[in-house]
MDTraj code that builds the backbone (N, CA, C; nanometers):
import mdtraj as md
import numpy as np

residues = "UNK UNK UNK UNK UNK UNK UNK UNK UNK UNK UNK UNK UNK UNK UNK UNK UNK UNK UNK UNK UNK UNK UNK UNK UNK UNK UNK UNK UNK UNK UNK UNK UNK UNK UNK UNK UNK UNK UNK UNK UNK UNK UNK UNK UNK UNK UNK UNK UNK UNK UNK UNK UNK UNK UNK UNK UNK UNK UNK UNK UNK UNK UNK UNK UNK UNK UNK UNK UNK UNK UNK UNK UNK UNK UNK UNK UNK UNK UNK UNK UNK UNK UNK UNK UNK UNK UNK UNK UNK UNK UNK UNK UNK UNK UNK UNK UNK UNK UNK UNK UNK UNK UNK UNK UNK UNK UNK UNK UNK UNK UNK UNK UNK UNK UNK UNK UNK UNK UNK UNK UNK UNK UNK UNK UNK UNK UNK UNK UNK UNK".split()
xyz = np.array([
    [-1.6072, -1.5227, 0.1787],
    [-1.7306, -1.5562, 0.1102],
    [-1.7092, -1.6818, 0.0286],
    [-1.8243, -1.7291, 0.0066],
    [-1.7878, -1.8665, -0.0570],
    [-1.8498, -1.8745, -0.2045],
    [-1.7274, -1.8985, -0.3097],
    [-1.7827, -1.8599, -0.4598],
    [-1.8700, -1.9149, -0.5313],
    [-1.8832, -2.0653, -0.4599],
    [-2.0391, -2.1092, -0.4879],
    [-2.1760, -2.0295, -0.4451],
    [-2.1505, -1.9684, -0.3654],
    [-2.2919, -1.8987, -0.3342],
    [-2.3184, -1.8037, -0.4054],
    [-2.2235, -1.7011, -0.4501],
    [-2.2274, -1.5981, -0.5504],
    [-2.2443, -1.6703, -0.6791],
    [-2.1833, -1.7588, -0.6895],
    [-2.2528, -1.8144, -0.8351],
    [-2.1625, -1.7468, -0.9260],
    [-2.0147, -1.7134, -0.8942],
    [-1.9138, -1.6435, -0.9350],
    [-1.7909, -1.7178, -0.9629],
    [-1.6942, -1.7328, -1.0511],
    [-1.5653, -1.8367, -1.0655],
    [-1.4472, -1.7191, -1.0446],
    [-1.3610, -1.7566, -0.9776],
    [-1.1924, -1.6922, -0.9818],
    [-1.1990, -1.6120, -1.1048],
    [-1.1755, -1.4619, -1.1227],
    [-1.1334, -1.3579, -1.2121],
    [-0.9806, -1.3347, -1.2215],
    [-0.9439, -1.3627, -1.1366],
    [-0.8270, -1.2592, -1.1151],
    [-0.7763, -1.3212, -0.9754],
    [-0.6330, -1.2768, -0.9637],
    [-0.5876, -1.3027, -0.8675],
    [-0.4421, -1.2431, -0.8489],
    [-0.3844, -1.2100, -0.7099],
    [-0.2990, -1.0762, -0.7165],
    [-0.2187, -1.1186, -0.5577],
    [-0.1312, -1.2335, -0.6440],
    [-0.0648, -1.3321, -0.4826],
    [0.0394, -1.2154, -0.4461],
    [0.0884, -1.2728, -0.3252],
    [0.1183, -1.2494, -0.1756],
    [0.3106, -1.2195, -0.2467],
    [0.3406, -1.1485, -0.2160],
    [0.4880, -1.0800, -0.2905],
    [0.4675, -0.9749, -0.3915],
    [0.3277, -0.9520, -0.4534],
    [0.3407, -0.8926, -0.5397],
    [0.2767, -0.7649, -0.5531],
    [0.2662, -0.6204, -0.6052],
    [0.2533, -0.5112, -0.5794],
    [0.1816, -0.4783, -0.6526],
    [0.0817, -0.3880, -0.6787],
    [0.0291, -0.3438, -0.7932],
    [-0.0563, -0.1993, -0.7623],
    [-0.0754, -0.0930, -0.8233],
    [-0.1378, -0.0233, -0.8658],
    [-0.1718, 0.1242, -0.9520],
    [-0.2881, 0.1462, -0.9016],
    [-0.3963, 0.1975, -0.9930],
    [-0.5265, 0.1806, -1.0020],
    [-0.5570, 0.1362, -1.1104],
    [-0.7239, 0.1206, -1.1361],
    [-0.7717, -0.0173, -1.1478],
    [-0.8462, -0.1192, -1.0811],
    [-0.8895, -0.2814, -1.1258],
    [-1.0575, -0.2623, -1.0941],
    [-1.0344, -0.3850, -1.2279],
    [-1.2082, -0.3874, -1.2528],
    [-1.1980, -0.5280, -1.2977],
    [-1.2704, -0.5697, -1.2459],
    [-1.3269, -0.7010, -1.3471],
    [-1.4645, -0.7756, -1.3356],
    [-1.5099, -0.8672, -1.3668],
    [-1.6248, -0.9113, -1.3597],
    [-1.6882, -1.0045, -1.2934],
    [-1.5825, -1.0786, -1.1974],
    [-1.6287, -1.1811, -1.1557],
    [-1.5193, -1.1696, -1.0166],
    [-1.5180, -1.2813, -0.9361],
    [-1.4761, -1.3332, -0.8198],
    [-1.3224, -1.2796, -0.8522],
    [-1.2541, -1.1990, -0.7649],
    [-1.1100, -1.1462, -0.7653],
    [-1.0880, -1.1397, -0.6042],
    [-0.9378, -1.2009, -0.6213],
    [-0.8542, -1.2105, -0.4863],
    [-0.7189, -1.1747, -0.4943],
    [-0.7028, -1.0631, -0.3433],
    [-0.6016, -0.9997, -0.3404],
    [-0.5589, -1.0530, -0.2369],
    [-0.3903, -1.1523, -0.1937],
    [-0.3444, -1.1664, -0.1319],
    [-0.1881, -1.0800, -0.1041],
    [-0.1665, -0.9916, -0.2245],
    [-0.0423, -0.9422, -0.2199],
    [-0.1133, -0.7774, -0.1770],
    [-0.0402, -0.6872, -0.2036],
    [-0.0808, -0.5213, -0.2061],
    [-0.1287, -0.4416, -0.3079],
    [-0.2180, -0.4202, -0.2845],
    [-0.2558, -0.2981, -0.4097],
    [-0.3322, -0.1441, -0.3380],
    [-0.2773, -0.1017, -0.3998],
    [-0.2753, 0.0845, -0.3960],
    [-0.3808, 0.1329, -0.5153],
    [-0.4856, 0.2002, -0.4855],
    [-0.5751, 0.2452, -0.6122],
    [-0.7249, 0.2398, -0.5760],
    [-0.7860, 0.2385, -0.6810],
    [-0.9548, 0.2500, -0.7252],
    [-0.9960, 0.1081, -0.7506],
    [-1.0366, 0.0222, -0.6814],
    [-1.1310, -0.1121, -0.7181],
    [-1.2971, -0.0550, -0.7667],
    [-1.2841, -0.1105, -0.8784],
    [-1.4528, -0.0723, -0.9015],
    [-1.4839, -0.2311, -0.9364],
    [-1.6057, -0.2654, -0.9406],
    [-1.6741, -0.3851, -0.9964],
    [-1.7944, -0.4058, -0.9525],
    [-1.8678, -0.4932, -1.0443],
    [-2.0234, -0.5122, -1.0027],
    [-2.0212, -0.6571, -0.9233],
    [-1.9265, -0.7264, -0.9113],
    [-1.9011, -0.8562, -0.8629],
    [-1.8023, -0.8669, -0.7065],
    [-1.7788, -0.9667, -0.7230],
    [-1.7293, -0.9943, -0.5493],
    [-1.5464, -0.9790, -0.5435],
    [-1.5355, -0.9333, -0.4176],
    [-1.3911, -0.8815, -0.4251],
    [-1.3439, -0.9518, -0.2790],
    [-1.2245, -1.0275, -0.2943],
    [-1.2036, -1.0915, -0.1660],
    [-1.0576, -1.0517, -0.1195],
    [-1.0300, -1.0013, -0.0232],
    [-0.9256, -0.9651, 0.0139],
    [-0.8314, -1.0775, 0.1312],
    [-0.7421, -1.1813, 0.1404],
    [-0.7101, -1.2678, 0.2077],
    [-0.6059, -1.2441, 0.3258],
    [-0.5637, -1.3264, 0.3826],
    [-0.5233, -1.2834, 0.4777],
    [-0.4184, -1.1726, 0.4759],
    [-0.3538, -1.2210, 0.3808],
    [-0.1965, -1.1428, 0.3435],
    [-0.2376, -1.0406, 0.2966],
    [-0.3235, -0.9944, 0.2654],
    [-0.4169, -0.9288, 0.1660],
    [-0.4020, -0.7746, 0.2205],
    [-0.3464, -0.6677, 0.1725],
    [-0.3307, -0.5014, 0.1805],
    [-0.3997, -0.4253, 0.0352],
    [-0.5026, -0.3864, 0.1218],
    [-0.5536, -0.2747, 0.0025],
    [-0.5822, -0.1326, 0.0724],
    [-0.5325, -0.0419, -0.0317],
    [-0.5316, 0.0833, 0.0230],
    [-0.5794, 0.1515, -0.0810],
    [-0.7193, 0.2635, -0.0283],
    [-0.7734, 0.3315, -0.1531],
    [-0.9328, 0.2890, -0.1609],
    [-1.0080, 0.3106, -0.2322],
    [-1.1137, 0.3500, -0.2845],
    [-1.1986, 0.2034, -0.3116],
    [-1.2567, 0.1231, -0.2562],
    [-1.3435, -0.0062, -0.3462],
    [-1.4848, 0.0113, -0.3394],
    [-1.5352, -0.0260, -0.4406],
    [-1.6711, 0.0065, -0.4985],
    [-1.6916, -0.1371, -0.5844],
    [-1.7469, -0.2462, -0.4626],
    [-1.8281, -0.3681, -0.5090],
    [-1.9915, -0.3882, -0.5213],
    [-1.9760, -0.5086, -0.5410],
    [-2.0763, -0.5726, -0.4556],
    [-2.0712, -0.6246, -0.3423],
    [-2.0043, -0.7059, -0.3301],
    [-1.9475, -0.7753, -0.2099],
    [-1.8383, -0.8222, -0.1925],
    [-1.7860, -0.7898, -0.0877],
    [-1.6370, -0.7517, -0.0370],
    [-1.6619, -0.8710, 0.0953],
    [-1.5508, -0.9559, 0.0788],
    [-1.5124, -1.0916, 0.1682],
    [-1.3591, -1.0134, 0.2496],
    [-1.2989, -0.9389, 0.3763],
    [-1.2152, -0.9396, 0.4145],
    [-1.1752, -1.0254, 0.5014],
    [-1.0329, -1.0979, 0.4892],
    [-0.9714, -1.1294, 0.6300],
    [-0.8466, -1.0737, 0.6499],
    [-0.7664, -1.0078, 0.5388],
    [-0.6755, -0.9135, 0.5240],
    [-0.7004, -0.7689, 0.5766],
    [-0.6167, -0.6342, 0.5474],
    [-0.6100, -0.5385, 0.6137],
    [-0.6827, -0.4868, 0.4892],
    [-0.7301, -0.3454, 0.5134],
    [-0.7986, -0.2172, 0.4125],
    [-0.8190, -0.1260, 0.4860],
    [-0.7213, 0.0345, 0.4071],
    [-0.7557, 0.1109, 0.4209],
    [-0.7904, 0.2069, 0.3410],
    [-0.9072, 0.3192, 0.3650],
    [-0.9638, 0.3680, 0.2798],
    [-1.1013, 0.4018, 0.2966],
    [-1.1881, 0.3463, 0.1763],
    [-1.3181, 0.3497, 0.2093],
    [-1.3679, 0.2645, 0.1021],
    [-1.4792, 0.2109, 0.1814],
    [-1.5884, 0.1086, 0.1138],
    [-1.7044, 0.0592, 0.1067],
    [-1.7543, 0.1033, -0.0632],
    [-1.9085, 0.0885, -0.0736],
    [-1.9141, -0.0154, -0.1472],
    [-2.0286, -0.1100, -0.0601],
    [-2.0769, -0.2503, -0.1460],
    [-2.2237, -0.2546, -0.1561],
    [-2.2419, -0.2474, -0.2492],
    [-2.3683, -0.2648, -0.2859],
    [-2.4529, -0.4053, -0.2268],
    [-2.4096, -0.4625, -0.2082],
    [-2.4779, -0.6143, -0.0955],
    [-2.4573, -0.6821, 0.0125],
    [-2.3054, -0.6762, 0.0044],
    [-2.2764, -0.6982, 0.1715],
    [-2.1418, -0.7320, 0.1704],
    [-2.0584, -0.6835, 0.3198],
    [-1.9546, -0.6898, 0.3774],
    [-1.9189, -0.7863, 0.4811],
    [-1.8079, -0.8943, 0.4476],
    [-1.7829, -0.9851, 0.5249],
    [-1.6829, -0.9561, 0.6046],
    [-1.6185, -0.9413, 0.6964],
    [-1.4842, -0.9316, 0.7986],
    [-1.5055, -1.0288, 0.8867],
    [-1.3801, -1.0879, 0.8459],
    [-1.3810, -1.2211, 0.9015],
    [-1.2518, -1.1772, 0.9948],
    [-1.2347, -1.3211, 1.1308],
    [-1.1615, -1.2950, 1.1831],
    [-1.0152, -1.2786, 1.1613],
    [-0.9478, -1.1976, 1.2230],
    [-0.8026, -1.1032, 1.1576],
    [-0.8449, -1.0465, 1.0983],
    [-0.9117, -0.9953, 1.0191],
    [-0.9525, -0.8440, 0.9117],
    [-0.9228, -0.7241, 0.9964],
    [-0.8648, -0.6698, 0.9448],
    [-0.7798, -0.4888, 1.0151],
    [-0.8302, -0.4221, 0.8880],
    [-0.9773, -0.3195, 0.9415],
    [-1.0417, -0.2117, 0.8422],
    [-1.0128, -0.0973, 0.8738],
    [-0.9645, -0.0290, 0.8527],
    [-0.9322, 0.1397, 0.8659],
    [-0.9826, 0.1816, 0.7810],
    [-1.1370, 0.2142, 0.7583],
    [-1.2145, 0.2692, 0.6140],
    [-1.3324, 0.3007, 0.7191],
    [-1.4219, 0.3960, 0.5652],
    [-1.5533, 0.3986, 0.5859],
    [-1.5837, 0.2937, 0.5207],
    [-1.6961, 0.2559, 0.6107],
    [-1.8053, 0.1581, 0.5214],
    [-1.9385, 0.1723, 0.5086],
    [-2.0159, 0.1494, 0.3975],
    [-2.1190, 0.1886, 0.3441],
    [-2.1668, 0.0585, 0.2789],
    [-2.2354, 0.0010, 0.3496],
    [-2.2930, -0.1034, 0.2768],
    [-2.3943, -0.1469, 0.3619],
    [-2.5600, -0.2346, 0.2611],
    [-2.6392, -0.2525, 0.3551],
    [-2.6585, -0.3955, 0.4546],
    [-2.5655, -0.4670, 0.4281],
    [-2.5276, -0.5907, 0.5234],
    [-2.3827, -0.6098, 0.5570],
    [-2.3517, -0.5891, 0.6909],
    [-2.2403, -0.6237, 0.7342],
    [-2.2433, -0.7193, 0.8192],
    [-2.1396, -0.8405, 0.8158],
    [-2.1134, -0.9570, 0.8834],
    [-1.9725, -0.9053, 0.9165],
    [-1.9902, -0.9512, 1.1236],
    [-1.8396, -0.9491, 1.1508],
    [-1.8106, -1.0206, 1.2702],
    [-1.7056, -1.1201, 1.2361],
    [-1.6464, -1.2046, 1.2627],
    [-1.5634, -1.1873, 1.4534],
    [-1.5963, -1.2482, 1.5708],
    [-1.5174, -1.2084, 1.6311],
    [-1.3517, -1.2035, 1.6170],
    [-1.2783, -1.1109, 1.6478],
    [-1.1180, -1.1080, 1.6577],
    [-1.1616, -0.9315, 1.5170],
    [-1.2789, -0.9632, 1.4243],
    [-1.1667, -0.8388, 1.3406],
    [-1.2058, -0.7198, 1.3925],
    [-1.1100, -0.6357, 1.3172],
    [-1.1199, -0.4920, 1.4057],
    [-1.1780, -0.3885, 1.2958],
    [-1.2548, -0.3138, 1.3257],
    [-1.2841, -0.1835, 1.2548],
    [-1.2536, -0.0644, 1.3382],
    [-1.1665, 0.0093, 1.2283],
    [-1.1758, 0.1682, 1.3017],
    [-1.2204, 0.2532, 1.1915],
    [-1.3103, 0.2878, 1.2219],
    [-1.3749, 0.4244, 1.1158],
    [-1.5053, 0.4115, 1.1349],
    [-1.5706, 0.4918, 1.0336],
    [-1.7399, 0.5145, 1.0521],
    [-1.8128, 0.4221, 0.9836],
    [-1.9245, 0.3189, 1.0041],
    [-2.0153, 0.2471, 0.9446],
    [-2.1304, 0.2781, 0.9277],
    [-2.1724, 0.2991, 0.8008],
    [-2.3592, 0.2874, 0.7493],
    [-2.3396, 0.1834, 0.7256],
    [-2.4428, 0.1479, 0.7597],
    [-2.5471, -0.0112, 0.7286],
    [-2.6622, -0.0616, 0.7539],
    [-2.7933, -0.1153, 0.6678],
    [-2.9095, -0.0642, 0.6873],
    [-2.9164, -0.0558, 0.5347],
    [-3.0569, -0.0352, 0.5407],
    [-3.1022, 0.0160, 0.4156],
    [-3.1050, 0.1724, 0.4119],
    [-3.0925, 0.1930, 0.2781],
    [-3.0437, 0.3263, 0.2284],
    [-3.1448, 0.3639, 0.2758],
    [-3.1130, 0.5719, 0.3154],
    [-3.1655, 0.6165, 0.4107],
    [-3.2201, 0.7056, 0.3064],
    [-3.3817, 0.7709, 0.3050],
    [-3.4341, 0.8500, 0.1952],
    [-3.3545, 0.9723, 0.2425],
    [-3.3877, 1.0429, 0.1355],
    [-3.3294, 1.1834, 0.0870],
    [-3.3372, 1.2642, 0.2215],
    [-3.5380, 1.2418, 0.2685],
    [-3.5688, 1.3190, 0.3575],
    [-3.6486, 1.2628, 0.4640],
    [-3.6437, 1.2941, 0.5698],
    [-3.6952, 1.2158, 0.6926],
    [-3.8245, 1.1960, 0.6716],
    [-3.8870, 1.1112, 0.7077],
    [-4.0445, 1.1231, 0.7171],
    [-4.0770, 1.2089, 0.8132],
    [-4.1997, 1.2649, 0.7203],
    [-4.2364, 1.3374, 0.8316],
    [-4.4339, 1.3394, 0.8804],
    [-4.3697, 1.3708, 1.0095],
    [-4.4835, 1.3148, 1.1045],
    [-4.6029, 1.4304, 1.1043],
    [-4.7176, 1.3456, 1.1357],
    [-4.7994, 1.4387, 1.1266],
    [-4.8501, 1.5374, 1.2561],
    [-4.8741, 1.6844, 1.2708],
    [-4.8991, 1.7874, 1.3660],
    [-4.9432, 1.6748, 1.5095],
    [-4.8833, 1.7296, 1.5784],
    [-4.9537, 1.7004, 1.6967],
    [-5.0578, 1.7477, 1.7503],
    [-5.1719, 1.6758, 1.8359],
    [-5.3193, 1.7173, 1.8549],
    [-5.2685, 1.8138, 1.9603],
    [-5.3558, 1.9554, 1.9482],
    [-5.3385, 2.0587, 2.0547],
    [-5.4334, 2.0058, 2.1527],
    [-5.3885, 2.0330, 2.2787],
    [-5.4505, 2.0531, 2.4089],
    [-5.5048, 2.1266, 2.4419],
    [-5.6163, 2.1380, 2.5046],
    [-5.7098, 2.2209, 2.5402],
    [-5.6202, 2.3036, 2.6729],
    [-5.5967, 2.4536, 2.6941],
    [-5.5602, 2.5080, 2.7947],
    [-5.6550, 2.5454, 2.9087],
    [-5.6091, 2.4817, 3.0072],
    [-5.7385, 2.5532, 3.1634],
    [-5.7151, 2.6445, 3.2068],
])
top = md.Topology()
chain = top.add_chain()
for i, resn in enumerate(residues, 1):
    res = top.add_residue(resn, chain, resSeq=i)
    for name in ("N", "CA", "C"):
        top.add_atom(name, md.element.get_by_symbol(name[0]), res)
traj = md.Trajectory(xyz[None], top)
């Protein structure tokens, strides 16, 4: 994703050798090129790079992959997988973009959120019997 469009600057950043986890949150544009293990929560954009291993739970807005993730993932605006991205998650989000070469294995919603309860249709006209 591109951080001019989000209208978002570099938060954080979590290079390529280095390990981390647990719990991350922050507020703005964050990139994971090293590994992290845990709970991502945030209301902002989360970019995972090539080198990029996340395993566990993320809960964005919008999630930029070209790195690996496994787990599961809800974005509230939209999902990028770009080419090389290796997803082993659920995903739940209502725009997904994907890149030829990446791979998903698991289950995808996407779409707008689905109501509680189906619509429902009205009786069908009876036929007259001969």
């Amino acid at each position: 994703m591109n951080v001019k469009k989000s209208g978002g600057s570099l938060n954080g950043f979590l290079d390529r050798g280095a390990r981390l986890e647990g719990t991350l949150s922050f507020d703005d544009v964050f990139r994971i090129d090293g590994q992290f293990k845990g709970t991502i929560a945030s209301e902002a954009e989360l970019v995972i790079g090539e080198g990029g291993v996340v395993e566990g739970d993320v809960r964005v807005a919008r999630l930029a992959v070209s790195g690996t993730i496994k787990g599961s993932v809800h974005a509230k605006e939209r999902v990028e997988l770009h080419a090389g991205a290796r997803v082993f998650a659920d995903i739940h989000t209502p725009i997904l973009v994907v890149e030829e070469g990446a791979v998903i294995q698991g289950p995808v919603e996407s779409g707008p959120p689905r109501s509680e309860e189906p619509a429902k249709r009205p009786p069908a006209p009876e036929t007259p019997r001969n």
